[in-house]
C-alpha positions in Angstrom: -66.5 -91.1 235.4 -66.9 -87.6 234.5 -64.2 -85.1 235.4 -64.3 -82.6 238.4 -62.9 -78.7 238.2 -61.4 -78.1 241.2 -63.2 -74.7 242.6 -60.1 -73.1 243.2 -58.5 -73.4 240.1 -61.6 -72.3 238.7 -61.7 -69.1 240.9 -57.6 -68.5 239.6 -58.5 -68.9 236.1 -61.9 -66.7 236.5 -59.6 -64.0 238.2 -56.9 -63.8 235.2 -59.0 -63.9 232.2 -60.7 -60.6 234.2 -57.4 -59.3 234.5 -57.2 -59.1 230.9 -60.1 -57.6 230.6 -59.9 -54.1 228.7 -60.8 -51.1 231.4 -60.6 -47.2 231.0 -58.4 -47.0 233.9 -55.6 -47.2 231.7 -52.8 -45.3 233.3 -51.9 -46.0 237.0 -49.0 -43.2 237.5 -47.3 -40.1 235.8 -44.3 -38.7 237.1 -41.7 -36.3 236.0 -38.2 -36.6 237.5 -34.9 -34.1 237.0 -31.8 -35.6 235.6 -30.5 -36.4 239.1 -33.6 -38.8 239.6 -35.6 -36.4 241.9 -39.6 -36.3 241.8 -41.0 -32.5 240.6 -44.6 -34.3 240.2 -46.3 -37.5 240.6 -49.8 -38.8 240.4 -50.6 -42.3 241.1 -54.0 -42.9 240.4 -54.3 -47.1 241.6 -54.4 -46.8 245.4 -53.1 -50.3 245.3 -49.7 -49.4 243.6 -46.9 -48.4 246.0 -49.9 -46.6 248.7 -46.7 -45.0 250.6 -44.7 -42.0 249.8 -41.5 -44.1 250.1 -43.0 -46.5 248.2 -43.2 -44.5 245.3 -40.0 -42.6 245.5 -38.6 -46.5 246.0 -40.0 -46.9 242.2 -39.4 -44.0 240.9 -35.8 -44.5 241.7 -34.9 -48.0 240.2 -37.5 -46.6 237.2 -34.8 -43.8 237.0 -31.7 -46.0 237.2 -32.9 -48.2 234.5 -33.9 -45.7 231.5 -32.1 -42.6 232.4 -28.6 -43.3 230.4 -31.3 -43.9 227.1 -30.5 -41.6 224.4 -34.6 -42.4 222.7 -37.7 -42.8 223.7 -38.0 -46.3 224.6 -40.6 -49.0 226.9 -39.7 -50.4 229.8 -41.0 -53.1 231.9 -39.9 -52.7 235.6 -41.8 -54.3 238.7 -44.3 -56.2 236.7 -45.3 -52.7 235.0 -45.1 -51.5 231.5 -43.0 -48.1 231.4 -43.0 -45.6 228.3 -40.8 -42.3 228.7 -39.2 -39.7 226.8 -36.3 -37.3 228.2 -36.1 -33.5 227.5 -32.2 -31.8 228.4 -32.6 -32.3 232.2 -36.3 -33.8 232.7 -37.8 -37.1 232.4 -41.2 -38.2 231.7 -43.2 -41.3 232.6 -46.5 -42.7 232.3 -47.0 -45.7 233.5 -49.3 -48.7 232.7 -50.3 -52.5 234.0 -48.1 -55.5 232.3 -50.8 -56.3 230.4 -51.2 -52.5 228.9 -51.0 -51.1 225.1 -47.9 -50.0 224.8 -49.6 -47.2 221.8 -52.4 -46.0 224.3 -49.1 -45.5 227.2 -47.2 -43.5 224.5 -50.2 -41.5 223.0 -50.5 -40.4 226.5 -46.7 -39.4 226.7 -46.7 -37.4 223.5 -49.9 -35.6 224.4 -48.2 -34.5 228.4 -44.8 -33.9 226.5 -46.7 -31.6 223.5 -48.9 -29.7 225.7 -46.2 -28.9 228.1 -44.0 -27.7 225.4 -46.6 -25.4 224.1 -47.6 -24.1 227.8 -43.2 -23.4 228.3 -43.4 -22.3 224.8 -40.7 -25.1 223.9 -38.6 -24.2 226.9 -38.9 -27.8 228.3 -36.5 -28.0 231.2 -36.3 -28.0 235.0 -36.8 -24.4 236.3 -39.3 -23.5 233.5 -41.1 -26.4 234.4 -41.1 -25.4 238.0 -41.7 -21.5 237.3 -45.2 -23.0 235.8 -46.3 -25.8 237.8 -49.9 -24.5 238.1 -49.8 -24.9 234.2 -48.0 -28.1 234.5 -51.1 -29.6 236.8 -53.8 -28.2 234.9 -52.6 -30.2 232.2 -52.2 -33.3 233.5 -55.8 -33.0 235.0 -57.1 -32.5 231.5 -55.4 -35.4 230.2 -56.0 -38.4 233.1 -58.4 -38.5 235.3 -58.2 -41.5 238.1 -56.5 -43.6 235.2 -58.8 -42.7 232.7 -57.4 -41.2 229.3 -59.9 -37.7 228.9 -57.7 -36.4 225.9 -54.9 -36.9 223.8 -55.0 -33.8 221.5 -52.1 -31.3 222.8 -54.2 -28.8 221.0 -57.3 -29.8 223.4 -55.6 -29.6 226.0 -54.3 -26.6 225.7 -57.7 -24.6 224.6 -59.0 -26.5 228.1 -56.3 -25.2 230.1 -57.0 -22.1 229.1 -60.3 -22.3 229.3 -60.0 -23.2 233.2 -57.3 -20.9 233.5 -59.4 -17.9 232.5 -62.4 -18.9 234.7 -59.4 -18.9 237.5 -59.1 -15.5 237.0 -61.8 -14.1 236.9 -63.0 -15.8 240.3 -59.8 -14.5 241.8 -60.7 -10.9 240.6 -64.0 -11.4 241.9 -62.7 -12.6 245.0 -60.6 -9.3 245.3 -63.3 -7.5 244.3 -65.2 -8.5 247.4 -62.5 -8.5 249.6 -61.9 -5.1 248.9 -65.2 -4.0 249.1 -65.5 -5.7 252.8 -62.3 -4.1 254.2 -64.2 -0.9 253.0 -67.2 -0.8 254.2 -65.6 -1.9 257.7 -63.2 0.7 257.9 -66.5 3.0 257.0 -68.3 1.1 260.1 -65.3 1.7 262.3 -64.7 5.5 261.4 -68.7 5.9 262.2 -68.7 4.5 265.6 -65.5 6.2 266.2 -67.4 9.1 265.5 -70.3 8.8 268.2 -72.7 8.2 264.8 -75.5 6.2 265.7 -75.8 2.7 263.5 -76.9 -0.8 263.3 -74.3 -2.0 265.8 -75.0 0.7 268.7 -78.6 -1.8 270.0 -78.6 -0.7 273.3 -79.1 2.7 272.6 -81.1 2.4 269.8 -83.0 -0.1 269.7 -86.8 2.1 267.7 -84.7 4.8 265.8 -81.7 5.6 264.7 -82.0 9.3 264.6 -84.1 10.3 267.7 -81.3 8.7 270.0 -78.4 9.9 268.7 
């Protein structure tokens, strides 16, 4: 009589083994907290994992109480996730990664946000530098995760990117000005004209043909 698989336990078994499956969505959250456990940023980037904000701040607070008294770098392995962080005088740094996740590709992460940061608060890596610059502090993290996925782990990359993006920045807000400026201009020119009885574009009714026989 020849065995039968059960469907079910065929489904479960199918369901694991793709679990384990390698995927480029290797991060699923980054946070930096203070030294009293606070959040000053946080991506999650699995919509699945903790969806609420008090969710979040839930984990990130028994994350905190288990690895803040560490004097090293060290992995964790809280909630069913795998947990690598390194601590700077009053910040803490976190990337975190499925159970099933390489430890390495959590840490080369790590080192890449912690050099790049460093070189962007030119070594001043502590709590109000880090929040002076947090316009820097985002552009790097963008450039190295994108929805999970690892798009760098080069500080030096990163930082020619940033800068990079951060010069195109400018120049858009100078351009912006630019244009601004000349608007507000050529309104208050509009304005002193019409105050003026001149005849222009936005007299129509009484100049509909010509705008020098009616004035």
């Amino acid at each position: 009589m020849t065995a039968q698989t059960c469907p079910r336990q065929h489904q479960r078994t199918t369901m694991e083994i793709a679990s384990l499956e390698p995927s480029l969505y290797t991060v699923k959250a980054v946070f930096i907290l203070d030294n009293d456990g606070d959040r000053l940023l946080s991506k999650y980037y699995d919509t699945e994992l903790y969806p609420s904000m008090k969710e979040q701040k839930n984990f990130e607070k028994n994350v905190f109480n288990k690895t803040h008294k560490a004097d090293t770098d060290e992995i964790a392995f809280v909630e069913g996730m795998t947990i690598v962080y390194k601590c700077s005088i009053d910040l803490f740094f976190y990337v975190v990664g499925s159970a099933q996740e390489n430890e390495l590709m959590l840490m080369a992460v790590l080192n890449c946000l912690f050099e790049s940061l460093s070189q962007i608060l030119r070594k001043n890596v502590e709590r109000r530098c880090l929040l002076d610059n947090m316009d820097g502090v985002f552009l790097v993290v963008d450039e190295i995760i994108d929805g999970g996925v690892i798009l760098e782990s080069d500080p030096q990359q990163v930082i020619q990117k940033v800068n990079y993006r951060v010069r195109q920045l400018q120049s858009l807000t100078v351009s912006t000005v630019w244009i601004n400026t000349w608007i507000l201009i050529w309104g208050q020119y509009l304005k002193t004209q019409m105050t003026m009885g001149n005849c222009d574009f936005f007299q129509t009714d009484r100049c509909r043909d010509c705008l020098v026989d009616c004035c």
